[in-house]
N, C-alpha and C positions, 0 to 999 in steps of 0.2 A: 232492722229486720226483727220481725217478730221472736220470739224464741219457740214457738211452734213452728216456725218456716226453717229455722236453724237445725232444730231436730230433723225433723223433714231432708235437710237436707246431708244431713249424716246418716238417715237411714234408721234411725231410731225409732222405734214405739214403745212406750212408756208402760210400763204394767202397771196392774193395780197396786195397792196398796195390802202386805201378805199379813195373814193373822201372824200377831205375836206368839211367840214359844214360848213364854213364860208369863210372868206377872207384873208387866210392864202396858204402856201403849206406843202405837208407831210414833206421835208425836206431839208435843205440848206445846201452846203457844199461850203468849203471857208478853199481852202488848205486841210489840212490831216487832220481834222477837219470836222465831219457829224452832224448835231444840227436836232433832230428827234421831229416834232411838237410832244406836250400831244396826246397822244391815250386813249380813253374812255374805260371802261371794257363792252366789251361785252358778250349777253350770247345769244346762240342762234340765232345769229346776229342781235339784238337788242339792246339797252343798257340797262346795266343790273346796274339797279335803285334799289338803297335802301342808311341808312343813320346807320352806324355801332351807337352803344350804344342807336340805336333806335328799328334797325328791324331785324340787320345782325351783324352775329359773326363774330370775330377775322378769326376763321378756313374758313367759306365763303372767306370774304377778301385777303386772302392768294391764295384762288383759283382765286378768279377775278383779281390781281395783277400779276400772271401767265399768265394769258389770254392776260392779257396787255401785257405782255411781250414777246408774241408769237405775237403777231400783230405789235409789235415794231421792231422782227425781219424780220419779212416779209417786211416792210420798208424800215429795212435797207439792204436787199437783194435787193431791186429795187435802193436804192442809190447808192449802192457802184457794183453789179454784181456778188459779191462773198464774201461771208462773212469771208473767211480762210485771206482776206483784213483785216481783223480786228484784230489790235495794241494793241486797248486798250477799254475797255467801262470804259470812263471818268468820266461820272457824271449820276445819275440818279435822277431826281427831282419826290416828287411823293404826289400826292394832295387825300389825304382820306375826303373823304364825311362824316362826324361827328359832333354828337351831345358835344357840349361845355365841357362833364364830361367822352367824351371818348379818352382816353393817348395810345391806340397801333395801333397809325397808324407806328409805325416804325413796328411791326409783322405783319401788314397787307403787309406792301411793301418790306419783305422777300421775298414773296411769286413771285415778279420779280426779287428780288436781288440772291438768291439762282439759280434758273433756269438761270441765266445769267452766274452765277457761275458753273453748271453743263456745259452748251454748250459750254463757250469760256476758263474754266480753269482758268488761274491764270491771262490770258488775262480777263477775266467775271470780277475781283475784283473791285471795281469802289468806289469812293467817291458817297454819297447821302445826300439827304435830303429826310424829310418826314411830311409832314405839314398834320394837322387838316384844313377845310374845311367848311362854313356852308351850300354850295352846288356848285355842277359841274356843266357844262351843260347835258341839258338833264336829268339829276336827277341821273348820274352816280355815282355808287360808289366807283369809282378811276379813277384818269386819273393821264399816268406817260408819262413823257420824257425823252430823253435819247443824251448825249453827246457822238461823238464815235471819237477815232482815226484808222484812215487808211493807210496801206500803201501802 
């Protein structure tokens, strides 16, 4: 199955690719090798602020971790031109906004690891990381990036 039939069939539509906030770009590629800047969780097209074991639950985070990961791939649809391009999702690094006594930012960044795994299959499986936070920019409550291979 294609991976546009797979979106498709989860109901996805992929946005564009959003200007940088700073002095970076969305993403650099160097050989078969795609290095996808951190993307903020957005809701609403806002950033979607809060600080788990403060304001926001695990099951929240899973949703805004998703979110991210649907704006991660609309990126990498503008990187690469086609995402059926896609080898392998290499690494996924993933920055939870948390308070000092809150331990599940790894269930929080499911919520992109999983749906990564839905869309690309056994291509989706990827090495991660999932780091604690004392704040993102803009007072988001995740921001994740993403390592991709191409062929």
């Amino acid at each position: 199955m294609s991976v546009y039939d797979k979106l498709e069939e989860l109901g996805i539509t992929l946005p564009p690719v959003a200007a940088p906030a700073a002095a970076y770009v969305p993403f650099v590629r160097t050989g078969n090798l795609v290095y996808l800047s951190g993307h903020i969780a957005k809701k609403d097209g806002k950033p979607w602020v809060g600080q788990f074991g403060r304001n926001m639950t695990t099951d929240e985070g899973k949703a805004a971790a998703r979110a991210v990961a649907i704006d991660l791939m609309g990126t990498l649809h503008a990187a690469v031109g086609d995402l059926n391009k896609v080898r392998r999702i290499v690494k996924v690094m993933s920055l939870v906004n948390s308070t000092g006594d809150f331990t599940e930012q790894h269930l929080v960044t499911n919520g992109a690891s999983e749906l990564l795994g839905q869309v690309f299959g056994d291509k989706g499986q990827h090495a991660r990381s999932a780091f604690g936070v004392a704040q993102i920019p803009l007072g988001a409550c995740v921001e994740i990036e993403l390592v991709v291979e191409v062929g």
